[in-house]
Structure formats: C-alpha cells, structure tokens
N, C-alpha and C positions, 0 to 999 in steps of 0.2 A: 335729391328726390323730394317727393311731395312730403313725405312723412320720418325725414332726418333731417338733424341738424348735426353739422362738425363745426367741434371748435377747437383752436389750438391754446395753447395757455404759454406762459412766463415758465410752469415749472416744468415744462418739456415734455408733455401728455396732449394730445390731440384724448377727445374727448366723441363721441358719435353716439347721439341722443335719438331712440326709436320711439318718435311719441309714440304712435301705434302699438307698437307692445310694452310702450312702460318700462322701456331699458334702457341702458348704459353700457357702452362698452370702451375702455379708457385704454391705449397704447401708450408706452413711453416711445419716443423719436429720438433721446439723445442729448437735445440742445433746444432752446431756446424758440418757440415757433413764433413765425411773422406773421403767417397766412396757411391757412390749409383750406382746402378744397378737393370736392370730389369729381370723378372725369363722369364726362358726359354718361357715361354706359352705368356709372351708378358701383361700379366696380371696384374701384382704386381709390385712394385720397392722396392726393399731390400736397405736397407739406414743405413750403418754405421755410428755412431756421436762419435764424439769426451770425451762424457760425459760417454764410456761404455756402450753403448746401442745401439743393431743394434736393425734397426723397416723395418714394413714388411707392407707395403701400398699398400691397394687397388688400381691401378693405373687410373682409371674410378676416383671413386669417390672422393679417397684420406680418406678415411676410415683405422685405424690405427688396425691393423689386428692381429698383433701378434708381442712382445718385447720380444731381446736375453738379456742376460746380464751373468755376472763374468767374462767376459776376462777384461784389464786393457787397457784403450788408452784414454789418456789424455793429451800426448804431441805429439802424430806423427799421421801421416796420415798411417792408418789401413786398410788395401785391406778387403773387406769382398765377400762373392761368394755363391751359391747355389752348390751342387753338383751335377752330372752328370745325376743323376733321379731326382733333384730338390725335393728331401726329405728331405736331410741336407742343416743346414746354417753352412759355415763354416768363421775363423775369423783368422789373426794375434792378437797376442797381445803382451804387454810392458814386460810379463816375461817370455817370450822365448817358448811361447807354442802356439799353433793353438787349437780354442776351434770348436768344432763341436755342435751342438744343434737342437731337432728332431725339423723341419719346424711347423708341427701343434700342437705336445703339447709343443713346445717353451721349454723344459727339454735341459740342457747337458748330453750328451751323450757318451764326450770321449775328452780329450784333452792329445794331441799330443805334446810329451817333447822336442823339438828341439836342446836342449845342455844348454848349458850358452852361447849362442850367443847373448844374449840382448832381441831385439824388434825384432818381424817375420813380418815384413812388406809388404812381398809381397805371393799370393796364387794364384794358377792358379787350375782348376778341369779340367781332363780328359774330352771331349766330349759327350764319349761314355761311357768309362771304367772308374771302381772307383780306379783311381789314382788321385792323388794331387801332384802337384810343390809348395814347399814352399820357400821361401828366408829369408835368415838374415844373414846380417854382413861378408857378401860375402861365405855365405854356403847355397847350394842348398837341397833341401832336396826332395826324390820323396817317396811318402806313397802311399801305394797298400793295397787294401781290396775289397772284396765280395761285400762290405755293409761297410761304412764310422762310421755305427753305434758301429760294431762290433769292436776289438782291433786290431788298428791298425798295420801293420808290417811292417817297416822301410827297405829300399834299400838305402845303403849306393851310393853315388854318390861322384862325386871328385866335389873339388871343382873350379867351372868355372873361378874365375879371383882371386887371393891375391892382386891386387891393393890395393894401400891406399886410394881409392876412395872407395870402399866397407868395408874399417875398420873404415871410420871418422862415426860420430854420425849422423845419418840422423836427416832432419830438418823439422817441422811443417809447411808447407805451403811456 
C-alpha cells in the first residue's frame, strides 16, 4: 500500500509499519524470513522463510491461512511473489527451478526448469499480464502463459550482464 511498509527479519518477526498512523504491528512466523510481501488486495502478507515454507497471513489478524512448501531455500534469500491475478504463489528455489502453487488449495502446480543455473533468486510478475522475470546466476529468464497454472512456455532472453558479479555464489543475509 501507499502508506505501509512490511518487512521480514532474521529473528522471525515480519514487522508492518503504518506511517500513517504512527504504528507498528510485529507477528512472529516461526522461522527464518527471506521475503515477505503483501497481495495485491492489501489484505494478506505472503512470507517466504528460510526453513522451505512460504505462509500466507491474514494481515488484520495475523491468522496463518495457507503454507507452500517442496521448493528448497535453506541457505539464500528466496524472492517469493503472487502473480498478476494473485491466484498463484510463485517461488525461486536452490535447485534451479521456480515453483508455482494454486493460492487457495496451497497444491503445486507447475515448476519452471531454469537450466543448471544453481539457485533462482530473484522473480518479478507481470502487472497485468501472465509473464514472469526470473533470475539466476546472471541469466534472465521471461516465462509467458494464459494462466501461470497451465505449462509454461519459455522466451528465450540474452543474457543482461556475464560479470563475475553475477557468477560468484550469492550470500544469505
């Protein structure tokens, strides 16, 4: 929203800062957080952890709503995202794949083979359209579909930088 900020932390507290009214409202998750994010509707906070588990909080009450789980993230910090109709959760993970899983019956749905590039660390969704930016290990990747549920189809992209900045091992925190 225009006037919060979430943030997750190391000591396993997602944190939801109201400038507007000058508050604080702190939940513990459990584990470990990578990423959290709020869903489009302003509603929920979707909250990757470290332990393989994105969760999906009522943002009001802090009511634990629905758990992703089988992508692997246990050493790196893991982008996780809703997509563009905020039907799917979608995830990097540590073996080179992007997992997708349907929002409300929490099921995998399709995961996305990115190469032997390692860990997919970074995810970005489309606004509007069901396309996805993935990253790893200095390759971009752009995935396009209907329906993020359906099999995905790959758009081959160049790759934006070969630095050795994007070949060294990304680092946890």
């Amino acid at each position: 929203s225009d006037h919060e900020i979430l943030v997750g932390s190391a000591d396993k507290h997602i944190r939801n800062y109201d400038i507007r009214m000058g508050s604080l409202v702190t939940d513990f998750v459990g584990d470990t957080v990578s990423c959290a994010k709020f869903t489009r509707d302003g509603q929920c906070s979707l909250v990757s952890c470290v332990a393989s588990t994105i969760k999906l909080f009522d943002k009001t009450s802090g009511e634990l709503l629905q758990e992703f789980s089988g992508h692997i993230n246990k050493d790196y910090r893991l982008e996780c995202c809703l997509d563009h109709s905020d039907k799917y959760v979608l995830s990097g993970s540590e073996n080179s794949q992007v997992y997708v899983w349907d929002l409300v019956e929490g099921g995998c749905v399709a995961k996305l083979d990115h190469g032997s590039v390692g860990v997919v660390h970074s995810l970005e969704p489309h606004p509007n359209k069901g396309q996805l930016l993935t990253a790893a290990r200095g390759t971009v990747q752009v995935w396009e579909t209907e329906e993020l549920g359906e099999e995905m189809e790959e758009e081959k992209e160049p790759t934006l930088s070969s630095s050795s900045v994007y070949d060294s091992k990304p680092h946890w925190m």
